[in-house]
TIRO-2110 file (N, C-alpha, C; in Angstrom, 1 decimal):
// TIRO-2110
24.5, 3.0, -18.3, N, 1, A
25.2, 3.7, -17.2, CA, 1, A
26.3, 4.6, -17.8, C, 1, A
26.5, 4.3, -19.0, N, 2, A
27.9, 4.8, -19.7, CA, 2, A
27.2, 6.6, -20.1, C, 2, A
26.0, 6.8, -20.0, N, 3, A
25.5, 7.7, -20.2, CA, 3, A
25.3, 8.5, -19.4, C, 3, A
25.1, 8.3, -18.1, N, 4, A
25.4, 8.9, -17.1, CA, 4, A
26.6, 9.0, -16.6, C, 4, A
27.7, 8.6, -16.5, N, 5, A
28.7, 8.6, -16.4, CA, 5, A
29.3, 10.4, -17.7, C, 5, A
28.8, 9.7, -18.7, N, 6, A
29.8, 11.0, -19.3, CA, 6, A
28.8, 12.4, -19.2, C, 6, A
26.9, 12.1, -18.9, N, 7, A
26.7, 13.5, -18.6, CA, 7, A
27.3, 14.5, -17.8, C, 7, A
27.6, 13.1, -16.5, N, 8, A
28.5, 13.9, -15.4, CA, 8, A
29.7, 14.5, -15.3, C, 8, A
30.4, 13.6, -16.1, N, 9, A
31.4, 14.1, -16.7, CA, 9, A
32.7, 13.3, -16.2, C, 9, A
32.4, 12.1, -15.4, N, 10, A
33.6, 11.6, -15.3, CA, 10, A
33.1, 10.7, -13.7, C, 10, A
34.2, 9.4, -13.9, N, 11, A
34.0, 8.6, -12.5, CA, 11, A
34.1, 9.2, -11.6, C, 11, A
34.7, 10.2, -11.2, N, 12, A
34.7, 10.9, -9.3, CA, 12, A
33.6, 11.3, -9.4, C, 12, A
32.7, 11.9, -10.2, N, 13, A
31.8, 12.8, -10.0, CA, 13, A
30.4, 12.0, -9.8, C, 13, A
30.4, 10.2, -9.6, N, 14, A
29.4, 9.5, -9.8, CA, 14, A
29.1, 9.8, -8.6, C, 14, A
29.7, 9.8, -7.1, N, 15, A
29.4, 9.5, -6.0, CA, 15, A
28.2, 11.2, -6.0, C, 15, A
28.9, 12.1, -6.5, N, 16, A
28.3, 13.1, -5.9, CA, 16, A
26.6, 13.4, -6.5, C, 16, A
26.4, 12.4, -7.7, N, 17, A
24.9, 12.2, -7.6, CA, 17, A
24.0, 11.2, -7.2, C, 17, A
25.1, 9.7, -7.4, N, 18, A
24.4, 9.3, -6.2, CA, 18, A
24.3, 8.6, -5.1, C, 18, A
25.0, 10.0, -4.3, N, 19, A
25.0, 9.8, -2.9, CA, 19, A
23.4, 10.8, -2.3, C, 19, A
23.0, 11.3, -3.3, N, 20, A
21.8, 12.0, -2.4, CA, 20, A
20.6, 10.9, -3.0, C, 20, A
20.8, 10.3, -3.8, N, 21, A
19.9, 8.6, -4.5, CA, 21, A
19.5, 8.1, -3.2, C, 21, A
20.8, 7.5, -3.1, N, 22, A
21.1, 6.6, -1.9, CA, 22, A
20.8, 6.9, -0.4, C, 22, A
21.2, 8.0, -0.3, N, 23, A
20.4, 8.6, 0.7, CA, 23, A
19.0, 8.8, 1.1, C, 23, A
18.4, 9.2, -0.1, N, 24, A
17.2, 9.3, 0.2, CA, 24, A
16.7, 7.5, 0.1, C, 24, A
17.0, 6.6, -0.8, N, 25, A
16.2, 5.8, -0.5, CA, 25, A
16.5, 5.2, 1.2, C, 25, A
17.5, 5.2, 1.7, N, 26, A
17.5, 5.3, 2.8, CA, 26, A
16.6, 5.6, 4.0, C, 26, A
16.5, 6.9, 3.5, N, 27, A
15.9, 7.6, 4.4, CA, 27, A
14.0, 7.0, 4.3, C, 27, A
13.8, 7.0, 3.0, N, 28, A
12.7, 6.6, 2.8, CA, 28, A
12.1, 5.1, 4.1, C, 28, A
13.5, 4.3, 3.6, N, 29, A
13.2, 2.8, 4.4, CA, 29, A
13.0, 3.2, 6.2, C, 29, A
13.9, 3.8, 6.5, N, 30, A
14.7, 3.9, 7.9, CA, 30, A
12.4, 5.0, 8.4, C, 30, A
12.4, 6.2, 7.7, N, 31, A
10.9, 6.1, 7.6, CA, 31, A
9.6, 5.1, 7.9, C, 31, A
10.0, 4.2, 6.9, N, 32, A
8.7, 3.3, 6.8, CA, 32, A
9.0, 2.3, 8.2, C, 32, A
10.3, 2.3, 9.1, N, 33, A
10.3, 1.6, 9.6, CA, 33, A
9.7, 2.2, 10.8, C, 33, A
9.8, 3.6, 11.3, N, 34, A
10.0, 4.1, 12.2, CA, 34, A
8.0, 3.8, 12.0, C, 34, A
7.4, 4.2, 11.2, N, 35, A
5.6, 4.6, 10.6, CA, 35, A
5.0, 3.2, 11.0, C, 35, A
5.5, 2.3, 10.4, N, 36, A
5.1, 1.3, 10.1, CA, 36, A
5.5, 0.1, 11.5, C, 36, A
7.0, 0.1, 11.5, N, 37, A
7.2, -0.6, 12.7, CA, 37, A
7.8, -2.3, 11.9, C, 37, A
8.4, -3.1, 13.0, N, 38, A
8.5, -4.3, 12.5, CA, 38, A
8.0, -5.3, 12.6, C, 38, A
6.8, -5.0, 12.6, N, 39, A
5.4, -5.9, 13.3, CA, 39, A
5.8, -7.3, 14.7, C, 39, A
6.7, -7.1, 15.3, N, 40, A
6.6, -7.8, 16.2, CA, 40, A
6.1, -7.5, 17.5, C, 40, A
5.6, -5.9, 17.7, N, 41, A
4.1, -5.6, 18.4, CA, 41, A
3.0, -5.7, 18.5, C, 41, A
2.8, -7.0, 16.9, N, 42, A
1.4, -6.9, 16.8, CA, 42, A
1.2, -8.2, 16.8, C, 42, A
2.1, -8.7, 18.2, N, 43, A
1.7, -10.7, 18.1, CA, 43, A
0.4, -10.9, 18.2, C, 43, A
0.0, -12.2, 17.8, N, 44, A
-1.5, -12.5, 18.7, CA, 44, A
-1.2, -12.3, 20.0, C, 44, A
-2.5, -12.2, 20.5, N, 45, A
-2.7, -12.6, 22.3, CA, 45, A
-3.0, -14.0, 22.4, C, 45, A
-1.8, -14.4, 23.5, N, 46, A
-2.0, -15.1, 23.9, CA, 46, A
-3.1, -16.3, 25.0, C, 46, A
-3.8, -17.2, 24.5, N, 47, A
-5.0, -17.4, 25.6, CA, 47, A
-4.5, -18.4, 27.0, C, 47, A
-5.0, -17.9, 27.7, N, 48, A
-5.0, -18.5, 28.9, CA, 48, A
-6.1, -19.2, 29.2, C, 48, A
-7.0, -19.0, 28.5, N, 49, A
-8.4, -20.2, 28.7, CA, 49, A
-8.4, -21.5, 28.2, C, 49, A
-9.0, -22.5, 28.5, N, 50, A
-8.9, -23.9, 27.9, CA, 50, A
-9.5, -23.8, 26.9, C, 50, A
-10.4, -23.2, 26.4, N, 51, A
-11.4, -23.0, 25.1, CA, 51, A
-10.6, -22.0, 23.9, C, 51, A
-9.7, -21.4, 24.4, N, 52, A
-8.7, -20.8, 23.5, CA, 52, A
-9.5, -19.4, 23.4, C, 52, A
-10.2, -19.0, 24.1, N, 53, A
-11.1, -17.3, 24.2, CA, 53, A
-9.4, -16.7, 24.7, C, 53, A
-10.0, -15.4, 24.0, N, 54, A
-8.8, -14.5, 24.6, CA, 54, A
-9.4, -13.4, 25.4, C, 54, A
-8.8, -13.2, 26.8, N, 55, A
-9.4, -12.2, 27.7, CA, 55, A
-9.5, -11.0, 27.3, C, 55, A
-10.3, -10.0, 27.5, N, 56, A
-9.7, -9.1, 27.1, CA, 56, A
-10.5, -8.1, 28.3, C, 56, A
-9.7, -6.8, 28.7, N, 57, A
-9.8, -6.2, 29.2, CA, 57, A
-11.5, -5.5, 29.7, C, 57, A
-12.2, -4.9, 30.7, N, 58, A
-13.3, -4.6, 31.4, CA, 58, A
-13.8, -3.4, 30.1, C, 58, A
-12.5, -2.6, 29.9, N, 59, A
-12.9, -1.2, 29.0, CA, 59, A
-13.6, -1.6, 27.4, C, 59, A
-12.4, -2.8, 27.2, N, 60, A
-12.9, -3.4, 25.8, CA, 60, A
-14.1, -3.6, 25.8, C, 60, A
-14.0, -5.0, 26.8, N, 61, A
-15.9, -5.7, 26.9, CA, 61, A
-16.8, -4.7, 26.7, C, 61, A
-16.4, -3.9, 27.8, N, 62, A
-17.9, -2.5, 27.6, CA, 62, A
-18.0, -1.9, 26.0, C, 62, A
-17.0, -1.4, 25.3, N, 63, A
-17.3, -0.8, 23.9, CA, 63, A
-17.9, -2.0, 22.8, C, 63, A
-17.4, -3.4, 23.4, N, 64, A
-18.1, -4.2, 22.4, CA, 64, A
-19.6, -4.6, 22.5, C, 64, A
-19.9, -4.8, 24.1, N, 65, A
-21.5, -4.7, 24.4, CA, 65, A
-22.1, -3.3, 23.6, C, 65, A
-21.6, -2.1, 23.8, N, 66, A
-22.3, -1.0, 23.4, CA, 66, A
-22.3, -0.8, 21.9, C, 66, A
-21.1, -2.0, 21.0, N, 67, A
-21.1, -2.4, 19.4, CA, 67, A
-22.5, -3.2, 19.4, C, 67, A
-22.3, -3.9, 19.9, N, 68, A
-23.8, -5.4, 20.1, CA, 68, A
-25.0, -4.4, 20.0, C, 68, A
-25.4, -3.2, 21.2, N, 69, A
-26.4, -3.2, 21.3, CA, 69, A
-26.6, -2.2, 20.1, C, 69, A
-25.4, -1.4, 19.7, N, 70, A
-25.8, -0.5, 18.7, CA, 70, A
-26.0, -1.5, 17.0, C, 70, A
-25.4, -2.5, 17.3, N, 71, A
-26.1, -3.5, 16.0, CA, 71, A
-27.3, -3.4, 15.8, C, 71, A
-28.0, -4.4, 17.3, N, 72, A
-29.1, -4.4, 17.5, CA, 72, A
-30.0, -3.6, 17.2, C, 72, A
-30.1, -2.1, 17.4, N, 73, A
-30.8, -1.1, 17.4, CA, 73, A
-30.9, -0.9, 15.7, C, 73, A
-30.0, -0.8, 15.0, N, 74, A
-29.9, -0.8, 14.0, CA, 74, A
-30.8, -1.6, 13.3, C, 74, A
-31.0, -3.5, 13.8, N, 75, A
-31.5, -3.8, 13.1, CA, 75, A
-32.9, -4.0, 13.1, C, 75, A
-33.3, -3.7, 14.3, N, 76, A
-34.7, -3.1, 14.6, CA, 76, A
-35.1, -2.4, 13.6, C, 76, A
-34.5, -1.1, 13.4, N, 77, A
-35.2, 0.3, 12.2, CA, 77, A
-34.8, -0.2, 11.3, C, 77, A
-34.0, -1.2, 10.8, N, 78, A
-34.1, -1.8, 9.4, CA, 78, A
-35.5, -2.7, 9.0, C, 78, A
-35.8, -3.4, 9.9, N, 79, A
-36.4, -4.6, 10.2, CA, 79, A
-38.3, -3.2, 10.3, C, 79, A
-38.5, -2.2, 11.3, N, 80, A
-39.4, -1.0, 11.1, CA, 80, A
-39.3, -0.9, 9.8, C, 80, A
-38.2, -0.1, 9.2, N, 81, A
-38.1, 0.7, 7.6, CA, 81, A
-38.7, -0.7, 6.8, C, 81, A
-38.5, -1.2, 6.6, N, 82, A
-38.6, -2.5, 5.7, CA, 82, A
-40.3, -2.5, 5.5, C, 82, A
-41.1, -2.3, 6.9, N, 83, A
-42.4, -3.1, 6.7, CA, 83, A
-42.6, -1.6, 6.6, C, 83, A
-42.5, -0.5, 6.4, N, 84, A
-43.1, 1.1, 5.9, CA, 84, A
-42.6, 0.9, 4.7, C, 84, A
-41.7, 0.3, 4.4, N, 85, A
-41.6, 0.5, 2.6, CA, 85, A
-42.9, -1.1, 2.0, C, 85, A
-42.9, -1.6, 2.8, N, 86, A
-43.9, -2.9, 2.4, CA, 86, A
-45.2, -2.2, 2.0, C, 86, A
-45.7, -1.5, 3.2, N, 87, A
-46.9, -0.4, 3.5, CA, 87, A
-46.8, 0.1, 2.1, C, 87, A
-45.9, 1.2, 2.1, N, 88, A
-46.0, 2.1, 1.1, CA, 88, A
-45.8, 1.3, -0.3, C, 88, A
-45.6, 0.4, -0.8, N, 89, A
-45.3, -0.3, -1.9, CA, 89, A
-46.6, -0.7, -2.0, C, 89, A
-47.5, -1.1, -1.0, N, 90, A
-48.8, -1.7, -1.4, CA, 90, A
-50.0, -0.5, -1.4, C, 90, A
-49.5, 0.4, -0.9, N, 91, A
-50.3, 1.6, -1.0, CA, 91, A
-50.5, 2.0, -2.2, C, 91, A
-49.4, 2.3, -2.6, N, 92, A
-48.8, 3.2, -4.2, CA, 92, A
-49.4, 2.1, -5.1, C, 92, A
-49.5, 0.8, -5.0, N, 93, A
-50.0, -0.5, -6.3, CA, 93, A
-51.1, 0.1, -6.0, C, 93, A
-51.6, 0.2, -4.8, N, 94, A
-53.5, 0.4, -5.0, CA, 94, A
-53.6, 1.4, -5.7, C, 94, A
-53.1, 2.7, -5.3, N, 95, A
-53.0, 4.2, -5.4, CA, 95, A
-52.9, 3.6, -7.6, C, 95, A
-52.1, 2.7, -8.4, N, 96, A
-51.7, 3.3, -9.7, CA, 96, A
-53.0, 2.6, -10.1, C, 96, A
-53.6, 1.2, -9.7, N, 97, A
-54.5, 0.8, -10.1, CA, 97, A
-55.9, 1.5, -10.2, C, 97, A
-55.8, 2.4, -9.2, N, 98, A
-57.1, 3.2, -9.2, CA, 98, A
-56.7, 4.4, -10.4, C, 98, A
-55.4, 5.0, -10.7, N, 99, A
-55.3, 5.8, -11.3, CA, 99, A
-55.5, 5.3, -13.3, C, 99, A
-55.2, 3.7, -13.2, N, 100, A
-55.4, 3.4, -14.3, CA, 100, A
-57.0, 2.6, -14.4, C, 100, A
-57.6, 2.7, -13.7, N, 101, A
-59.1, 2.2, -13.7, CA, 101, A
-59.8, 3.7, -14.2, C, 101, A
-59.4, 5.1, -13.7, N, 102, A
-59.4, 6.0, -13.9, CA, 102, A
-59.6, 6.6, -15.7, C, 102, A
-58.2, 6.3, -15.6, N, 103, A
-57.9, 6.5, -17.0, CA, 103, A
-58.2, 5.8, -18.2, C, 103, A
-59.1, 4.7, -17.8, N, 104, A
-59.8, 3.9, -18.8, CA, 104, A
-61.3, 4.2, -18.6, C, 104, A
-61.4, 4.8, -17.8, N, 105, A
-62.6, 5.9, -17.8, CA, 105, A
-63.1, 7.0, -18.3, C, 105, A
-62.0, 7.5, -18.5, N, 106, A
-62.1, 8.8, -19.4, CA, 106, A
-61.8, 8.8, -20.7, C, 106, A
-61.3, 7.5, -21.2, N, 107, A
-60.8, 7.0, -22.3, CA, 107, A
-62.7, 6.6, -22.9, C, 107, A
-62.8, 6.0, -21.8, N, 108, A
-64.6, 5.9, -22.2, CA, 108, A
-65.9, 6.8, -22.5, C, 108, A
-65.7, 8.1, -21.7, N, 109, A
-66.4, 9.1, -22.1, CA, 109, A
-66.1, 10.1, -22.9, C, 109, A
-64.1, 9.8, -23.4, N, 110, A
-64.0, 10.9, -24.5, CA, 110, A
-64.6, 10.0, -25.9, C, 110, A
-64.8, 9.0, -25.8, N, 111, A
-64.9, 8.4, -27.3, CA, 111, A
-66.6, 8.6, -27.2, C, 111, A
-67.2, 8.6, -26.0, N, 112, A
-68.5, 8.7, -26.3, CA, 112, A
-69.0, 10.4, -26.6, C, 112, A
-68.1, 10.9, -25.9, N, 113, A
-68.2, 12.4, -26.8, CA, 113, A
-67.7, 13.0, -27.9, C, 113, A
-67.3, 12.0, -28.9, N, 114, A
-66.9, 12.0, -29.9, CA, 114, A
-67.9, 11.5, -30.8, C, 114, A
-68.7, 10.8, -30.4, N, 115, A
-69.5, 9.8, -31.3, CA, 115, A
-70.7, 10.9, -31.2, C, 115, A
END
């Protein structure tokens, strides 16, 4: 500290660098509070059910059914894609087998046209 002190050039002159320090981290906090908040808006909800379900609004319910159904749909064309890649996986094994039954064929009439 003794080093800052004499850059500055002397004890009065501490305040006047750092008072804009201080300030800013200030300002920084007073910031993160305003952004951020003091999380006491974000209690749980409270349940009113004996089963401890928490109600929730007509608007909600609707966007979560329309989450559900769009799962759903999803896992259909996963569940479709899956058996087209099954397809094509057994297609392409037939498809290399024939290419290498192939190529052990020609393997057989170049040596016979060599002889």
């Amino acid at each position: 500290m003794d080093w800052l002190l004499s850059a500055i050039g002397g004890d009065q002159n501490v305040l006047v660098v750092l008072a804009p320090i201080v300030g800013a981290l200030f300002t920084g906090v007073a910031i993160g509070w305003v952004l951020w908040g003091d999380g006491a808006s974000e209690a749980p909800a409270k349940s009113t059910q004996p089963d401890g379900a928490i109600e929730i609004d007509k608007p909600t319910r609707e966007r979560v059914q329309r989450l559900e159904e769009e799962v759903r749909e999803a896992r259909r064309l996963l569940a479709a894609t899956a058996s087209r890649d099954e397809d094509f996986a057994q297609d392409l094994s037939t498809l290399d087998a024939a290419v290498k039954r192939a190529a052990g064929r020609i393997a057989l009439i170049a040596r016979g046209a060599k002889s």
